[in-house]
LOGU-77600 format. One record per residue: x, z, y of N, C-alpha, C in turn; residue in one letter. Coordinates in steps of 0.2 Angstrom, whole numbers, plus 5000, padded with zeros to 4 digits. Atoms other than C-alpha are relative to their C-alpha. Layout:
// residues N
XZYXZYXZYa/...
// end
This chain:
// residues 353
499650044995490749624959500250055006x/499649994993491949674972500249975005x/499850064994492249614991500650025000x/499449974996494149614997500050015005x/500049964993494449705012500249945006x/499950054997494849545020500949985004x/499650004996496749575025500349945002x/499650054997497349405024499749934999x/500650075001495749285025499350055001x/500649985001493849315025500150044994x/500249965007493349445010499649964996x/500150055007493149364995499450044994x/500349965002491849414982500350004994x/499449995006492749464964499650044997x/500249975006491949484949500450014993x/499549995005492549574933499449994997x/500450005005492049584916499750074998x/500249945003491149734907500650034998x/499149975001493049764900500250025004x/499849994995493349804916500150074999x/500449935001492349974914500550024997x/499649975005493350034900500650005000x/498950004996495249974907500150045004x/499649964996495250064921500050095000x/499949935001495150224914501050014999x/499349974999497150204911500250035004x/499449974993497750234927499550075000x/500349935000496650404926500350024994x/499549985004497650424912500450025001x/499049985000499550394916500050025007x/500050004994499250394936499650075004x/500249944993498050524942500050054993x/499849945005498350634925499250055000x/500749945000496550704923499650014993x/500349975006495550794911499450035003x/500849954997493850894911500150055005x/499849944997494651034919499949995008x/499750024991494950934936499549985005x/500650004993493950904952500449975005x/499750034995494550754962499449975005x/500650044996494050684977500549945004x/499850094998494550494982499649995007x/500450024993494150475001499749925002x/500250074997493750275001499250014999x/500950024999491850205002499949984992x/500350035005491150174985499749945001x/500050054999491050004992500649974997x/499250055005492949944986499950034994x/500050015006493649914971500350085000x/499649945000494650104973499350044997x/500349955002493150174968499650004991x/500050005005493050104951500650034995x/499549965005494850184946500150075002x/499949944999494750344955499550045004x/500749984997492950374963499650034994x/500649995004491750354949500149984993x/499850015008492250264932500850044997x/499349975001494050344930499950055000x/499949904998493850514935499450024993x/500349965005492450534924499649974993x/499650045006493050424909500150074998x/499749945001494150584908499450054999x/500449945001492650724909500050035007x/500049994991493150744929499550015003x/500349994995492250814941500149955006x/499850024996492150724958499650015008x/500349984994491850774975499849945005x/500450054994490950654989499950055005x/500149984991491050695007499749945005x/500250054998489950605017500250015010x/499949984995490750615036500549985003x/499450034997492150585049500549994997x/499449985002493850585046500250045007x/499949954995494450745054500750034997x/499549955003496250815048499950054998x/499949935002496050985049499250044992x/500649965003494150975041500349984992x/499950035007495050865025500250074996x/499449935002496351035023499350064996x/500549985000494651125025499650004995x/500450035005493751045011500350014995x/499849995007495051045000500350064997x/500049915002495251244999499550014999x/500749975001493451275000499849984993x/500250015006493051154983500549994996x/499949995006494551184975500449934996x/499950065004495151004973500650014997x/499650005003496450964960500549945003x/499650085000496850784963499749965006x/500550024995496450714981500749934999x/499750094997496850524986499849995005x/500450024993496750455001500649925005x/499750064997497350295013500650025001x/499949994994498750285021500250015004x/500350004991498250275037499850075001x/500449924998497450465033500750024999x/499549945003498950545026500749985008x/499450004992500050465043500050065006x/500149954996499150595051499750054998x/500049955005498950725038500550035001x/499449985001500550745037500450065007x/499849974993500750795057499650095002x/500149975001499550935053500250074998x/499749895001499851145053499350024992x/500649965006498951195035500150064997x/499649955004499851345035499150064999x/500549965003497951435034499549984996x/500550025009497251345020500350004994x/499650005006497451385004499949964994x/499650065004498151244994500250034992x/499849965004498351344978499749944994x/500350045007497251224965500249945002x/499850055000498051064972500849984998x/499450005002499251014962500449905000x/500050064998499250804964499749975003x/500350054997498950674976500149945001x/499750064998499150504978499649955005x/500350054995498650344987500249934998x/499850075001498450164985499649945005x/500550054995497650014996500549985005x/499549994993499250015008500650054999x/499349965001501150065005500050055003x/499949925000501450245008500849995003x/499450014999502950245018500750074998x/499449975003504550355010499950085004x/500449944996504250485025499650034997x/500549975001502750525022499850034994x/500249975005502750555006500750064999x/499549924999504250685009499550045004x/500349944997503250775023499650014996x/500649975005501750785010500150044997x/499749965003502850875000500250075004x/499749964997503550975011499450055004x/500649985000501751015017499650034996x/500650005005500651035003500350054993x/499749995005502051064990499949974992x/500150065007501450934977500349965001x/500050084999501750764975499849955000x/500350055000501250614980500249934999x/500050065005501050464970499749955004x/500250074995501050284978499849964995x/500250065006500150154968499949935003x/500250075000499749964968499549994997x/500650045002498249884966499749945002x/500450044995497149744972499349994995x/500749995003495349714971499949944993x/500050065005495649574959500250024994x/499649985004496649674948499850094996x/499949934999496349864950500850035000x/499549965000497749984948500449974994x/499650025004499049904939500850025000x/499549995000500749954945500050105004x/500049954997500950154947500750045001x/499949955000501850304952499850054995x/500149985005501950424935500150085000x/499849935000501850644935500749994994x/499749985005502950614919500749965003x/499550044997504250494929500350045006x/499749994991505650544945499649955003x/500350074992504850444960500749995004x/499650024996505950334969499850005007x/500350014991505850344989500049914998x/500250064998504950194994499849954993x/500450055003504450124977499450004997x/500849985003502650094969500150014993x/500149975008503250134951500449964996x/499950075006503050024935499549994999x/500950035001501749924928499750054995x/500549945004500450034921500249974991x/499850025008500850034900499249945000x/500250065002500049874894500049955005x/500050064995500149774909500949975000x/499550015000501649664907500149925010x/499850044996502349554924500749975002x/499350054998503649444932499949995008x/500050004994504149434947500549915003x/499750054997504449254954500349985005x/499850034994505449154967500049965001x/500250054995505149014979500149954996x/499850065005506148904965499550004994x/500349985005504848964953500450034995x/499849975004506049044943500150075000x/499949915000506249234938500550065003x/499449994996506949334950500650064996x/499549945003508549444945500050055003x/499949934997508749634948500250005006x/499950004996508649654964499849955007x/499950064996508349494972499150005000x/500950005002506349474977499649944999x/500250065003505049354970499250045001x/500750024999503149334971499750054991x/500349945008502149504956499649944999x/500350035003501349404945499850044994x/500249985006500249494931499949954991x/500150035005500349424913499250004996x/500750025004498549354906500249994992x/500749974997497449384898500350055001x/499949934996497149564907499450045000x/500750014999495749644903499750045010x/500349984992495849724923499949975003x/499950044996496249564929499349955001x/500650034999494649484939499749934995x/500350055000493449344932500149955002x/500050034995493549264946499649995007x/500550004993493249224964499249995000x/500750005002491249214966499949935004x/500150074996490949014970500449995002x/499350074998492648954973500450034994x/499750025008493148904955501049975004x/499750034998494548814966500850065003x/499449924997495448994975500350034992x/499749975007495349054957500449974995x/499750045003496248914949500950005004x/499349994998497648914962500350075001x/499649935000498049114959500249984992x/499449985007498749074941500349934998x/499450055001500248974936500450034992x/499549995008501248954919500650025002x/499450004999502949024917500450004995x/499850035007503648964901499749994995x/500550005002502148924895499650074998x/500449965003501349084895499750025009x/500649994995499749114910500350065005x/500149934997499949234924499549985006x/500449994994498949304938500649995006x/499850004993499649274955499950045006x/500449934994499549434967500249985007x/500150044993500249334983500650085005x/499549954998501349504984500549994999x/499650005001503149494987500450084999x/499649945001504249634978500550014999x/499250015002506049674972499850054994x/500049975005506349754955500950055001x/499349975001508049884953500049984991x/499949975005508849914939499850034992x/500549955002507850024930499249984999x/500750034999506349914933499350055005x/500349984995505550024948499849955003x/500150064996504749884959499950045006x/499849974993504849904978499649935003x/500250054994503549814991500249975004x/499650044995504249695003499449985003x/500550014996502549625008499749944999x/500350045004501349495006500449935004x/499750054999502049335004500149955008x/499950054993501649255021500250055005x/499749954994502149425030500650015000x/499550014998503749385027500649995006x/499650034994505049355041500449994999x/499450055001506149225041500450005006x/499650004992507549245054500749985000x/499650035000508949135055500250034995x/500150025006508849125039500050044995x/500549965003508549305035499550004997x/500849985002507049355023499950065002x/500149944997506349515032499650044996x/500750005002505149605023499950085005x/500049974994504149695036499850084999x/500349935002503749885024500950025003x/499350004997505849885027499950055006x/499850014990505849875047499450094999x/500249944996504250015047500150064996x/499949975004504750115033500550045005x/499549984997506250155045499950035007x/500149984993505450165060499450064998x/500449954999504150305050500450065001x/499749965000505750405049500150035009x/500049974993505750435069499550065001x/500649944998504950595076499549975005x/500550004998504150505088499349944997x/500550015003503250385078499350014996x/500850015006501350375069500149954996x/499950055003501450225063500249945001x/499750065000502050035064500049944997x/500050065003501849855059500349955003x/499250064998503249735060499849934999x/500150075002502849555060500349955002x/499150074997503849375063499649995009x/500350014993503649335083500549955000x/499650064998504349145089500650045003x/499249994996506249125095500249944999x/499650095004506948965098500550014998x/499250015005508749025093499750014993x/500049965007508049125077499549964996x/500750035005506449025072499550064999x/500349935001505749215070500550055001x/499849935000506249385074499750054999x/500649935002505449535070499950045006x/500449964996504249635082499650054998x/500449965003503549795078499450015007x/500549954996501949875086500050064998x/499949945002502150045088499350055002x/500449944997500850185089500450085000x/499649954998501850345096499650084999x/500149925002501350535090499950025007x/500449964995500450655102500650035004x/499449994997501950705116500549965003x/499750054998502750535117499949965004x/500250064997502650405129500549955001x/499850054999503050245129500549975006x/499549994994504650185139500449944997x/499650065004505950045138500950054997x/499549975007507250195133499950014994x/500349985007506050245118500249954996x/500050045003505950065115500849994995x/499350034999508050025116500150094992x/499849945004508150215104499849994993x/500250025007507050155090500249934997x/499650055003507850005088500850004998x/499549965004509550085085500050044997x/500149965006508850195073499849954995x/499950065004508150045064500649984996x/499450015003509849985062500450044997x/499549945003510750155058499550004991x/500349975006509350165043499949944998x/499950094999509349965041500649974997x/499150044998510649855043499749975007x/500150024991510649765061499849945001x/500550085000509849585057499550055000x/500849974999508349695054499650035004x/500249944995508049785070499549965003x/500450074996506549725079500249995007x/499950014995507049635093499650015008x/500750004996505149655102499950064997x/500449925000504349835103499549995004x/500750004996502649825111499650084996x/500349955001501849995111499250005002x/500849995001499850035106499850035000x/500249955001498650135106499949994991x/500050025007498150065088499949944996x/500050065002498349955076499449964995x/500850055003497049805069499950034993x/499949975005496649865052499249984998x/500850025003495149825039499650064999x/500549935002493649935035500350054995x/499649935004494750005021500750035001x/499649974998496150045031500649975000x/499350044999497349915029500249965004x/499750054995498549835041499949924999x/500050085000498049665046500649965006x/499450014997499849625050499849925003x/500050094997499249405051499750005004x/500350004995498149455065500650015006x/499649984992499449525077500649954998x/499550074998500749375070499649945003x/500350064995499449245074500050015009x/499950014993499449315090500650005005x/499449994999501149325093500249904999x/499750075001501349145088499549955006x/500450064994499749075100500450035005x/499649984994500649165114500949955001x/499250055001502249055109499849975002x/500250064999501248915110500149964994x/
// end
């Protein structure tokens, strides 16, 4: 049994089956590509569910080594560790890699890392250019939930699309729904839904028979899991985060999805990071509001504000700019690093009234 990190409620407690064990070794298959030869290290807590597909049961399915660091989080010391032991395959939040990325590693020698990835939290397009541009490997953005484990990857053997988490891992088949309940078209986004049975997909919540009944729905008579995430399909069948279904923003009669808006604003040089959420408007019914946190050299000002929202729109379109800019030192975030975006819209919405 696994807690969820709580990002959009209380943590829940989620129990799998002994099947469990033995499925997630895929994604150390197609996704982290490991063998005996390799020595990775997975920076989360062997408290979440990350650490049954890339800490402890994954990596050493394969015959993998695994490193454990017990200690802060420190930039320079990660770079540090990962030339002294050598690592092959490092993972990490990210919230780390946001500020990995701003980091000088021209005196460590990166020579035995050849991939990295990250999951728990969209990887925004940026970021995974300067990691490249940095480190000279790849970084691979994946999907998961603790309900589920790693089900939708980025693949070594596949091009990566900027800004999208992949395909579904082989044998997981899904659908992506819309508000009508019907199947959305290329392009157009809809509610990931994993098709049942699954052997990743949880048991069920622990003691609310009732939460676990309302995550699965029929759609032509055949079962799926309900992941409560909204995403867009191309062409090609790449899938592309939008965000979770109540983080949505609705804006004169826009649908906003709020990875878009920060995706845009990670490409500024003076940004760290950003969470864009819906704020009241009596013309709009919602507008979107980012909270910024600003890179070491910047300060906050209402020209920076008035600057990042014109680049929003140049990298955008112009409904999507955020109308509100509020600048912070940092954003609310759970024990595992993810953005608690319905914190800062609740508050955004009691301040309405």
């Amino acid at each position: 049994m696994y807690y969820t990190s709580g990002s959009t409620g209380s943590p829940k407690g989620v129990t799998h089956a002994a099947r469990a064990l033995w499925a997630w070794r895929v994604s150390a298959w197609y996704w982290l590509d490991l063998g005996p030869e390799e020595l990775m290290w997975c920076t989360a807590d062997t408290g979440w569910s990350k650490a049954g597909t890339s800490i402890l049961l994954g990596p050493w399915s394969c015959g993998a080594q695994v490193l454990f660091y017990n200690g802060r989080f420190e930039p320079q010391a990660r770079f540090e560790l990962l030339a002294r032991h050598r690592v092959t395959v490092f993972c990490a939040a990210a919230t780390e890699l946001r500020r990995l990325v701003a980091e000088n590693v021209s005196r460590f020698d990166l020579s035995a890392l050849r991939l990295a990835v990250s999951a728990g939290e969209t990887v925004n397009p940026e970021v995974v250019k300067r990691w490249r541009e940095l480190t000279g490997v790849p970084l691979l953005d994946g999907y998961g939930q603790t309900e589920t484990l790693m089900t939708v990857l980025n693949y070594p053997c596949l091009p990566v699309r900027p800004g999208s988490m992949g395909k579904p891992l082989p044998g997981t088949a899904v659908a992506l729904i819309t508000d009508a309940g019907m199947r959305a078209r290329p392009g157009e986004p809809g509610e990931l839904a994993i098709r049942l049975p699954h052997p990743q997909v949880m048991l069920g919540y622990r003691e609310e028979p009732e939460k676990t009944a309302a995550a699965k729905v029929a759609i032509e008579g055949v079962e799926y899991w309900r992941t409560g995430d909204v995403v867009r399909a191309d062409a090609d069948g790449y899938l592309f985060y939008e965000g979770r279904a109540d983080d949505v923003i609705n804006s004169a009669g826009y649908r906003i999805g709020p990875m878009e808006v920060e995706n845009a604003l990670a490409e500024h040089a003076a940004v760290q990071e950003s969470a864009a959420v819906a704020s009241p408007d009596p013309e709009r019914g919602e507008v979107v509001k980012a909270f910024v946190v600003l890179r070491a050299g910047f300060a906050p000002s209402d020209a920076l504000a008035r600057e990042l929202q014109e680049h929003v729109k140049r990298v955008t379109a112009p409904y999507k700019y955020p109308r509100k800019i509020e600048f912070v030192a940092e954003l609310p975030k759970t024990a595992s690093g993810k953005l608690r975006r319905r914190l800062l819209r609740d508050r955004e919405f009691a301040r309405g009234g």
